[in-house]
C-alpha positions as CSV (number, residue, x, y, z in Angstrom):
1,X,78.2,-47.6,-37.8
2,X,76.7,-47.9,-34.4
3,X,72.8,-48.1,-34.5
4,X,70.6,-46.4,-31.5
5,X,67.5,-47.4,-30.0
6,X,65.1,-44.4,-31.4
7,X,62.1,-44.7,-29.2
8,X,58.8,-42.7,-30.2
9,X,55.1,-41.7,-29.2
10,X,52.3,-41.1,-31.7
11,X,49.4,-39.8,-30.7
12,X,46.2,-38.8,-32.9
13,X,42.5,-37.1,-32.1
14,X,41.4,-35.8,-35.0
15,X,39.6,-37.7,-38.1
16,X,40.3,-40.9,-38.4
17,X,42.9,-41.6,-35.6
18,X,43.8,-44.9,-36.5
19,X,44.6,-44.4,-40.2
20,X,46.7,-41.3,-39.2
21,X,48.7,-43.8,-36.5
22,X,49.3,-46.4,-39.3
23,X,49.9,-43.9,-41.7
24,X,52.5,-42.7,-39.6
25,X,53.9,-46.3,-38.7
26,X,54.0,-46.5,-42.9
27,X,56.1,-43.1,-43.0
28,X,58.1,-44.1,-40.4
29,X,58.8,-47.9,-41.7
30,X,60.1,-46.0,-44.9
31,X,62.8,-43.7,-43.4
32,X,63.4,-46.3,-40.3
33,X,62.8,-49.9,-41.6
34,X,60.8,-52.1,-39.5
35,X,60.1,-51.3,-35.9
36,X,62.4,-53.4,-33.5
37,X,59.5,-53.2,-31.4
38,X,55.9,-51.8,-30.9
39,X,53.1,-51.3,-28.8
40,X,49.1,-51.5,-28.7
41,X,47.4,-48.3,-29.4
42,X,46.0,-47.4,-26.1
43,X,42.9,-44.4,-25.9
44,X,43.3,-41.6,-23.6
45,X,41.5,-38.6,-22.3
46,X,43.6,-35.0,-23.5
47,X,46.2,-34.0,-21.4
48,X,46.9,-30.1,-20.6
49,X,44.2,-29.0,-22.5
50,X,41.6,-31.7,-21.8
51,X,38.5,-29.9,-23.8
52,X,39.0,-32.0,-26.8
53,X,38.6,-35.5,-28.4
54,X,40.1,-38.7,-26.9
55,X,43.8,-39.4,-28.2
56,X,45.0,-42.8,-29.5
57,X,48.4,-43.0,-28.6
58,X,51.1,-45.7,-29.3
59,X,55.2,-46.2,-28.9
60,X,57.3,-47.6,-31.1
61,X,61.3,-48.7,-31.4
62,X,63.2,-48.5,-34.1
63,X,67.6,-48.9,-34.5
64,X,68.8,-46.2,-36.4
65,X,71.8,-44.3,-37.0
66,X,70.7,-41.3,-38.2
67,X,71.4,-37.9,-36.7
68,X,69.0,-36.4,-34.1
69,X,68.0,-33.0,-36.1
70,X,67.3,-35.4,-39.5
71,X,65.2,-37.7,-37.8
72,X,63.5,-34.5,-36.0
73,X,63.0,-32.9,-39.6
74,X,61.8,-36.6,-41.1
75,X,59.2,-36.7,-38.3
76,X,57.6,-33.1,-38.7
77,X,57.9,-33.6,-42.9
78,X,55.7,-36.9,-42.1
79,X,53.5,-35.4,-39.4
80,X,52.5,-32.7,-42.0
81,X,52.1,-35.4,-44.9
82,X,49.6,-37.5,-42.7
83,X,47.6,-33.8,-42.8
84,X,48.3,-32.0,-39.4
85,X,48.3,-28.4,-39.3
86,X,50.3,-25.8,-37.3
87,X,47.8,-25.3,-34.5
88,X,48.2,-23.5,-30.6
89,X,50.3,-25.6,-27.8
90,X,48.1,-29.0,-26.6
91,X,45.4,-28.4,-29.0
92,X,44.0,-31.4,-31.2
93,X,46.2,-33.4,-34.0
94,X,45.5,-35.1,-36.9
95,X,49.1,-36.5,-35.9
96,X,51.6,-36.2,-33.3
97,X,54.7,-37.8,-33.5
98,X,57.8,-37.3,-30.3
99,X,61.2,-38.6,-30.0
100,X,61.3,-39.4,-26.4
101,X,64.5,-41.6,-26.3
102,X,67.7,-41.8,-28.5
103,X,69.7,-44.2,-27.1
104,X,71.2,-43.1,-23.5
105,X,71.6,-39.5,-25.2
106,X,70.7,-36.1,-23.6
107,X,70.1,-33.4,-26.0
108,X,69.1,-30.4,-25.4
109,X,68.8,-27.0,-28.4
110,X,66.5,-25.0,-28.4
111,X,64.8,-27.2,-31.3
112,X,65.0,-30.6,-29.5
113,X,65.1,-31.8,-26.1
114,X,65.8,-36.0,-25.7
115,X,64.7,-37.1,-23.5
116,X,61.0,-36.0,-23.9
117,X,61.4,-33.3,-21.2
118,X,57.6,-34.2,-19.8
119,X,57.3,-38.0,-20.6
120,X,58.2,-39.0,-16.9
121,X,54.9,-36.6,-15.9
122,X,52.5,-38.5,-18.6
123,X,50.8,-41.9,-18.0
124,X,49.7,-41.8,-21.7
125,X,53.1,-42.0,-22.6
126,X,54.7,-44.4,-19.7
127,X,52.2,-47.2,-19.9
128,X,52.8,-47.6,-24.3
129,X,56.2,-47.8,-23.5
130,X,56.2,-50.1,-20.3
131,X,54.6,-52.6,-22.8
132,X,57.6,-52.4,-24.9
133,X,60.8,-51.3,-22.7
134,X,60.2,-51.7,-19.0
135,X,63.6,-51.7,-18.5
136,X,64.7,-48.9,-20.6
137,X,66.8,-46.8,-17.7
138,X,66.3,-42.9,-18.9
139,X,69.3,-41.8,-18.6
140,X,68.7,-38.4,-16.5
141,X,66.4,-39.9,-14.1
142,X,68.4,-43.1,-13.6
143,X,65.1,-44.7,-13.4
144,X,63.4,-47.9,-15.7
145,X,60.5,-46.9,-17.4
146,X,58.3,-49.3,-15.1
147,X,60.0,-47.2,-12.0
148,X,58.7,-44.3,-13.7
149,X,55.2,-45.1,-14.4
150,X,55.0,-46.5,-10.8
151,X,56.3,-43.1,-9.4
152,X,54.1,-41.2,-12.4
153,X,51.1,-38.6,-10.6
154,X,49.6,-38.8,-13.9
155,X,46.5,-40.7,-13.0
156,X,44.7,-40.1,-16.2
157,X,43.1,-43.2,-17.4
158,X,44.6,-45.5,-20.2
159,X,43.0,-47.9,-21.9
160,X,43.9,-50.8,-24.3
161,X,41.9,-49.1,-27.8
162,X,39.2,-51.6,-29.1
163,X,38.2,-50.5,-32.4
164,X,34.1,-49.8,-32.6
């Protein structure tokens, strides 16, 4: 069976954001295996709603060869076991987990859209995944992911997190 590069952001500002991150690298190592690849956790003002703690976010890359919907359904099931609740649109997060690549696929239900439709607009989410697939071409924009964070308005700072 042919395996897909299943590429993910995790983000977390609320309690203790670096247990809910490697909580959720645990969750994931159990449905995906080990990650191919991964990134620092970088620390980031909000974005959209920016009235709210500091995010640590991170990007990961695991092969898989699972469906899209079950690994959709596997990331929401861990999201709610690391403790986030159902909450308004860009308000805080105990845990926050996106698919923002599968492989070269474009998907697009009304439950899941691959690519992440706003990840090109999101510095947060470009500069994790510079780190750890520069070269990844997304396959609507035709751009490499270091093309897109280049091109990115998004000037919100990001910053390598340094634990206090």
């Amino acid at each position: 069976m042919n395996t897909n590069r299943l590429i993910l952001h995790l983000g977390s500002n609320m309690g203790d954001r670096f247990a809910n991150l490697s909580k959720g690298i645990e969750g994931l190592e159990l449905e995906f295996g080990k990650p191919a690849l991964q990134s620092k956790i970088y620390e980031t003002k909000a974005w959209g709603n920016t009235d709210q703690a500091k995010f640590l976010n991170m990007a990961v890359l695991f092969n898989c060869n699972q469906a899209p919907n079950a690994i959709l359904e596997k990331l929401k099931n861990l999201e709610i076991k690391v403790g986030r609740k159902s909450r308004a649109h860009w308000q805080e997060r105990e845990l926050d987990i996106d698919i923002i690549f599968y492989e070269n696929n474009i998907i697009n239900t009304p439950m899941l859209i691959v690519p992440h439709a706003l990840m090109h607009e999101r510095n947060f989410v470009l500069r994790p995944l510079d780190e750890i697939c520069p070269q990844f071409i997304h396959p609507v924009f035709k751009k490499n992911i270091s093309e897109l964070l280049e091109m990115c308005s998004d000037k919100l700072e990001v910053n390598v997190w340094k634990a206090n």
